[in-house]
C-alpha positions in Angstrom: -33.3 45.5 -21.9 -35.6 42.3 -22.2 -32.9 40.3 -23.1 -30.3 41.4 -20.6 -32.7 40.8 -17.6 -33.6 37.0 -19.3 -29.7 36.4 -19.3 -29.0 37.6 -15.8 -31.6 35.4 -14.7 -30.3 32.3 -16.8 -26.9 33.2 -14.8 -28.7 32.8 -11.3 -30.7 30.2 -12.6 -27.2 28.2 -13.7 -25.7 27.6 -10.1 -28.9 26.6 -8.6 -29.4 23.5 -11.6 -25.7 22.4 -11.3 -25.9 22.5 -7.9 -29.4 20.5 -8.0 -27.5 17.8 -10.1 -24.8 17.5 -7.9 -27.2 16.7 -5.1 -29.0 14.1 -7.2 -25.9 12.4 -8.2 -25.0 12.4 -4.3 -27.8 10.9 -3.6 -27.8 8.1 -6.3 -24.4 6.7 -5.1 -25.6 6.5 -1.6 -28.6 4.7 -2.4 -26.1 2.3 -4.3 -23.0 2.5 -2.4 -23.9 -0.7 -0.6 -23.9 -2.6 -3.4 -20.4 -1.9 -4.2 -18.9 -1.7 -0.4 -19.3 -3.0 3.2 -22.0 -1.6 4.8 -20.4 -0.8 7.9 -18.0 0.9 6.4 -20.4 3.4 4.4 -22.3 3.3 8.2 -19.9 5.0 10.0 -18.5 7.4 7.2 -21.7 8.7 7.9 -22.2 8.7 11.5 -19.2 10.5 11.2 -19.6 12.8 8.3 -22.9 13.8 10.5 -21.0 14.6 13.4 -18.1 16.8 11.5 -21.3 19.2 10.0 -22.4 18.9 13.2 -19.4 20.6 14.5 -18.9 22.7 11.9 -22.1 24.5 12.7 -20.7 25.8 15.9 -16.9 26.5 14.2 -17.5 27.2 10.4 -20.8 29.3 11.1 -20.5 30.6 14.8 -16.3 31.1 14.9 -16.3 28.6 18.3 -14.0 26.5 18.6 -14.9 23.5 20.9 -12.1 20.9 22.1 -15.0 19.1 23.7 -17.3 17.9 21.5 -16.5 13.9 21.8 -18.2 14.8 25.4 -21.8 15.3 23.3 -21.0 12.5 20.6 -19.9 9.6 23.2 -22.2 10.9 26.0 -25.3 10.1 23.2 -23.8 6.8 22.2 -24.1 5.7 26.0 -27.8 7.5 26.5 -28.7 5.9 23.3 -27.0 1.9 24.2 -28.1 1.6 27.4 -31.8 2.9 27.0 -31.6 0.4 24.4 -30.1 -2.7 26.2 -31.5 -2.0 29.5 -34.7 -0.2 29.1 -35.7 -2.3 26.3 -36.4 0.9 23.9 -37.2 0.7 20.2 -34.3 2.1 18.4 -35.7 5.5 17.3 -36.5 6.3 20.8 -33.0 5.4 22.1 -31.8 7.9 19.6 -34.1 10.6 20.9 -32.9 9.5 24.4 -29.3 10.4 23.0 -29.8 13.6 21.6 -32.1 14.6 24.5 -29.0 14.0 26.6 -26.5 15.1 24.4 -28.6 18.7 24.4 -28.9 19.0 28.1 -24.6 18.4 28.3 -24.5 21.0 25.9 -26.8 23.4 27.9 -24.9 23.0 30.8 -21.3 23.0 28.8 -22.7 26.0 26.6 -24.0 28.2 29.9 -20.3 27.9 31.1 -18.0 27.9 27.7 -20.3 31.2 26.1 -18.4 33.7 28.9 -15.0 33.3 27.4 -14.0 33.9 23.9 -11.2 32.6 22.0 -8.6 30.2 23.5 -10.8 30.6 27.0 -13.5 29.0 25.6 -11.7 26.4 23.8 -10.3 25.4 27.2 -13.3 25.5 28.9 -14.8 23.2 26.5 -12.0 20.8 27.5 -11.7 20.9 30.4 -15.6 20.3 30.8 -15.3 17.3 28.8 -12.7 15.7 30.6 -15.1 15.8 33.4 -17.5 13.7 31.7 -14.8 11.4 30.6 -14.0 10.9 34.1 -17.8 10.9 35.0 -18.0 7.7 32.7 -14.9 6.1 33.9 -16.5 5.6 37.4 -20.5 5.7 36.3 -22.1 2.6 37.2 -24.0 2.3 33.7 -21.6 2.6 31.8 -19.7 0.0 32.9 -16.2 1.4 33.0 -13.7 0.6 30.7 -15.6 -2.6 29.8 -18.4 -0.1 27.8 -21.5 -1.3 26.9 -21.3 -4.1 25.1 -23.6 -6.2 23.0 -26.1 -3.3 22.2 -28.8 -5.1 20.0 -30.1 -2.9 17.1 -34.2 -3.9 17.7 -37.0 -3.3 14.9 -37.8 0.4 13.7 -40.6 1.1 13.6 -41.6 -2.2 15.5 -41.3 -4.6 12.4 -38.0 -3.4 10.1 -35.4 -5.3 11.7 -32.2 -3.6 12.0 -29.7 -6.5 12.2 -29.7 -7.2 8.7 -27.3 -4.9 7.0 -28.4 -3.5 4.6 -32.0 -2.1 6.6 -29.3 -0.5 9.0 -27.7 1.1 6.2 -30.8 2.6 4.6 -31.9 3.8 8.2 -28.6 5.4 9.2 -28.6 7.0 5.7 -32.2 8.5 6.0 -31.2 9.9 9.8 -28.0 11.1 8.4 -30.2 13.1 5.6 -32.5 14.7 7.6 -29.6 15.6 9.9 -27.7 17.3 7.0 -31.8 18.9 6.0 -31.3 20.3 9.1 -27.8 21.7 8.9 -28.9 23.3 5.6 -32.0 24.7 7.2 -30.1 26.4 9.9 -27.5 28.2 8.0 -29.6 29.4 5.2 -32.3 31.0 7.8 -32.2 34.1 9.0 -30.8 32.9 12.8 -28.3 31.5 10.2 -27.0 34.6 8.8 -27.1 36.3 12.5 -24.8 33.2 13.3 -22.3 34.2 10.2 -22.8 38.3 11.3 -21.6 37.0 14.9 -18.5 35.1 13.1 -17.5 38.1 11.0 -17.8 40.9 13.5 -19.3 39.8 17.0 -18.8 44.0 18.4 -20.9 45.1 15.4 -23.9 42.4 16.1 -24.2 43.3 19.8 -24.0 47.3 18.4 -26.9 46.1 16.5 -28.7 44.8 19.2 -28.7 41.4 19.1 -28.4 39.4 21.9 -25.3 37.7 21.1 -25.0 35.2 24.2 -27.9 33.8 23.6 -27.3 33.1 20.4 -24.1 31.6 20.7 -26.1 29.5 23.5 -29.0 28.4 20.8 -25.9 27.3 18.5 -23.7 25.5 20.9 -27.1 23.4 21.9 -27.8 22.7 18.1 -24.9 21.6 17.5 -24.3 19.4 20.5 -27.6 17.9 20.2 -26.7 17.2 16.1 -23.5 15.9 17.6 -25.8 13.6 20.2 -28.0 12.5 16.7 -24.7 10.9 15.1 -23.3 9.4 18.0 -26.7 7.8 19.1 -26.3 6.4 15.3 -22.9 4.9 16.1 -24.0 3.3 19.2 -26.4 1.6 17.1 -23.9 0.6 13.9 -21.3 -0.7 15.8 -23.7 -2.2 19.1 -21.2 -1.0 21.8 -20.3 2.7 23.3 -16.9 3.1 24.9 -14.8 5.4 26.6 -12.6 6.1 23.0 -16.0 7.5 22.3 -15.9 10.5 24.9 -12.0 11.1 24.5 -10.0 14.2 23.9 -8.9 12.4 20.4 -12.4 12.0 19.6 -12.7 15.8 19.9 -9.2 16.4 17.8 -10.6 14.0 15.4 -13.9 15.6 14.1 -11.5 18.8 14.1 -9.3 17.2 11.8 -11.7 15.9 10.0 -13.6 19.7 9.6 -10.3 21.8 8.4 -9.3 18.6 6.0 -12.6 19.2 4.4 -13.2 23.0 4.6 -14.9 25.0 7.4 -17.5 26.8 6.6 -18.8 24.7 3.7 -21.5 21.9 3.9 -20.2 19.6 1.6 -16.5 20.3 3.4 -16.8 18.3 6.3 -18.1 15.4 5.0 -15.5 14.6 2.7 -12.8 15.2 5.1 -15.1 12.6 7.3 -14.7 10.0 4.5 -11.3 10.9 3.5 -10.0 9.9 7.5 -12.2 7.4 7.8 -11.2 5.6 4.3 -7.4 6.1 5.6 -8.2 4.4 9.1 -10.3 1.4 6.7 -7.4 0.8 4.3 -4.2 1.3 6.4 -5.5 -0.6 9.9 -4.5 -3.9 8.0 -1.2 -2.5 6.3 2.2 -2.4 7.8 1.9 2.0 7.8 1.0 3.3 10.9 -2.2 5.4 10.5 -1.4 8.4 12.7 1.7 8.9 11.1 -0.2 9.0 7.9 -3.2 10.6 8.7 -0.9 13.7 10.2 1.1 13.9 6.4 -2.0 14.3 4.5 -3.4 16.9 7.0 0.0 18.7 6.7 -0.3 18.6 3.2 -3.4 19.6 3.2 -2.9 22.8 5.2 0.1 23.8 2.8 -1.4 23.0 0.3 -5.1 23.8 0.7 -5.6 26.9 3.2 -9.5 26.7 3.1 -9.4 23.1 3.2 -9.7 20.9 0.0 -13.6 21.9 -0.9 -13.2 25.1 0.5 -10.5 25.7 -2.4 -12.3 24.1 -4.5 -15.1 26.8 -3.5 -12.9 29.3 -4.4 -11.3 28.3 -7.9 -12.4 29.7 -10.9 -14.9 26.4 -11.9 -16.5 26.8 -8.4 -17.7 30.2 -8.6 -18.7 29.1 -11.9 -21.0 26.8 -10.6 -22.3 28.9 -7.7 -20.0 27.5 -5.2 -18.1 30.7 -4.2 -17.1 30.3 -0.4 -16.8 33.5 1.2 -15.4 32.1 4.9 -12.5 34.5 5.2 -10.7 32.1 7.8 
């Protein structure tokens, strides 16, 4: 009896050490990845890769579907630049200035979009963001289609100067971990599983008392101000916000980017983040065009990976060997 309950533990005790080392090993090539590739480049795979979990909060966790999250992302990136360039804020407090923003859109947005369900509350979403989109086409700071321009990227910190490179790099990654900390946090707490019971069966969560508008109001604000946290980042990495940034194909991007990868997962949507990103990289030199591209993977994707490629992953028989079993029925 002993020695059944000491191998049943070893069993549980299996996943958790693989899945430990994976984490490690994760780590260690981000610490080195900019000795092997462009900075930028690995900067705004992860802005990015931040901004698809971000997402996938409110769709892999919750079951919304937003077509209006570039509203959040490119409405932080112009908080975030202009607090910067005009106000003359350190960079850690633009950011803060940009997710501070980017919650209050999504308190408003989230108030409104939480009455419908479904395809309702997808258009709501849109049709919300286009708004904005239009808001920052005529706003005065944001200077139209010009953007802000010329953002500078300041000290953190008042004496770690953010121009060089490779300091940028190391910051963006440290935000981008504590972002994904947070992510992890929320989805493995008990306002997390209340999120999944909401996904699964939203009739039997209100039967069991839960106040499920509210909670779908606490999510959308997470994840719009997450959203906010990545696209402050980007203001910062690439020193301009524009109006590509609050676009309808900014929203259908990260969406991509979420089913490529796996919804529902952690790990999913940052590898589909890096996987369109790498393809927009490589072929914007080449003589293919990128869309085109892009769209062929994503269709082979679907037919070939339902879950997305992690989430199948997930569920093959060396994932649930390693403790990666992903139980997302959608």
């Amino acid at each position: 009896m002993t020695l059944t309950l000491e191998l049943a533990k070893q069993k549980e005790r299996s996943p958790a050490i693989v899945q430990t080392v994976f984490l490690g090993v994760g780590l260690a090539c981000l610490l080195l990845a900019p000795l092997f590739f462009y900075p930028v480049f690995l900067m705004k795979i992860l802005c990015f890769a931040l901004f698809a979990c971000a997402f996938n909060l409110l769709l892999g966790y919750t079951g919304l579907l937003s077509f209006g999250h570039a509203a959040f992302f490119g409405g932080a990136a112009y908080f975030t630049a202009h607090a910067v360039k005009e106000w003359g804020v350190p960079p850690e407090l633009g950011i803060l200035v940009g997710v501070f923003g980017a919650a209050l859109l999504g308190t408003v947005v989230g108030f409104f979009a939480i009455r419908r369900q479904g395809i309702y509350f997808a258009m709501i979403t849109l049709a919300l963001a286009q708004m904005f989109y239009f808001f920052c086409l005529q706003a005065g700071f944001t200077r139209g289609e010009d953007g802000i321009q010329s953002v500078p990227r300041g000290h953190l910190l008042g004496f770690i100067d953010l121009s060089q490179p490779t300091n940028m790099y190391y910051f963006v990654l440290a935000v981008f971990v504590i972002g994904i900390a947070m992510i992890w946090r929320i989805i493995n707490s008990p306002f997390g599983m209340i999120l999944k019971s909401i996904r699964e069966n939203e009739t039997r969560a209100i039967s069991l008392g839960y106040s499920v508008r509210n909670y779908k109001l606490a999510a959308f604000v997470m994840s719009a101000s997450l959203t906010g946290l990545a696209g402050g980042l980007k203001a910062l990495v690439f020193q301009f916000a524009t109006l590509t940034d609050v676009s309808w194909q900014m929203s259908g991007e990260v969406i991509l980017m979420t089913l490529l990868g796996g919804i529902g997962t952690l790990i999913g949507p940052l590898f589909g983040a890096g996987l369109v990103v790498t393809l927009q990289n490589y072929l914007a030199t080449s003589e293919f065009p990128v869309t085109i591209i892009t769209g062929i993977v994503f269709m082979v994707c679907v037919l070939l990976f339902r879950r997305g490629i992690v989430g199948e992953f997930y569920n093959s028989r060396l994932g649930r060997r390693l403790g990666f079993e992903h139980r997302h029925k959608h």
